[in-house]
N, C-alpha and C positions, 0 to 999 in steps of 0.2 A: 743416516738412514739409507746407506747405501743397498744394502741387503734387506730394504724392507721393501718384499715384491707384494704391493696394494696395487690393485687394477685401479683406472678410471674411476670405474661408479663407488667402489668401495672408498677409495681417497674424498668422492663429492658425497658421500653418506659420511665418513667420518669427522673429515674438514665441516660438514656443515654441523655435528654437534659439537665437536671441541669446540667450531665460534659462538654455538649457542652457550655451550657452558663458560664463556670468557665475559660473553654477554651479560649472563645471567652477576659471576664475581665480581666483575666488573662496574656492573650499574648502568650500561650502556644500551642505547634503542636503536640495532639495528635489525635489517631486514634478514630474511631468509638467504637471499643471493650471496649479502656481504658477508653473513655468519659462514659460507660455504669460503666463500675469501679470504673471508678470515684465518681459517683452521687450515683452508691449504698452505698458504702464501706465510701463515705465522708456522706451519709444520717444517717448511723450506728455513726459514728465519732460525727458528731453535735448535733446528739440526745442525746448521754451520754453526750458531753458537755453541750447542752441547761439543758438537766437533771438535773446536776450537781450543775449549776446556778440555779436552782428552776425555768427555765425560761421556759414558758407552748407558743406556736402559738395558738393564737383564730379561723384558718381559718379550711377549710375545711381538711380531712386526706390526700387528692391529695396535694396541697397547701403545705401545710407543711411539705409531703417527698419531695417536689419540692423545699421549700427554705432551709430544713436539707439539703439536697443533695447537691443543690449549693454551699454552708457557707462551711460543711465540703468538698468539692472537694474543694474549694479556698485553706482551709488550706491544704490539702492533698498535693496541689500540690506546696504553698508556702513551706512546708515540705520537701518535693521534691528535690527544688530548693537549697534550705539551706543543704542539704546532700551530694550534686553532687559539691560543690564550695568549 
């Protein structure tokens, strides 16, 4: 997501629904701050893995920190779950 130019407030509006929607697939209860942690820190997380994979999104740069965001906050938070048991 190197060329995906998201400003600040838009990265903490999107980060924070992609961790709502991770929240939501997921079964998990957290807050609003973390949901925003979530989507960021899991949009950072998915991109070096999509990266990694050579795997490129076609869609728009919103789009694509939105389903990076989601994918990594799933893992973030299956991660999570796996540390805590």
């Amino acid at each position: 997501m190197e060329d995906a130019h998201v400003g600040w407030i838009a990265a903490i509006i999107i980060g924070g629904i992609a961790g709502w929607l991770a929240e939501k697939l997921m079964e998990s209860n957290m807050g609003v701050i973390m949901n925003i942690i979530l989507g960021i820190v899991g949009a950072i997380v998915a991109s070096w893995l999509l990266g990694a994979l050579h795997i490129a999104l076609p869609f728009h740069a919103w789009l694509n920190y939105l389903i990076t965001g989601f994918i990594g906050a799933c893992i973030l938070i299956f991660v999570g779950r796996l540390i805590r048991r």
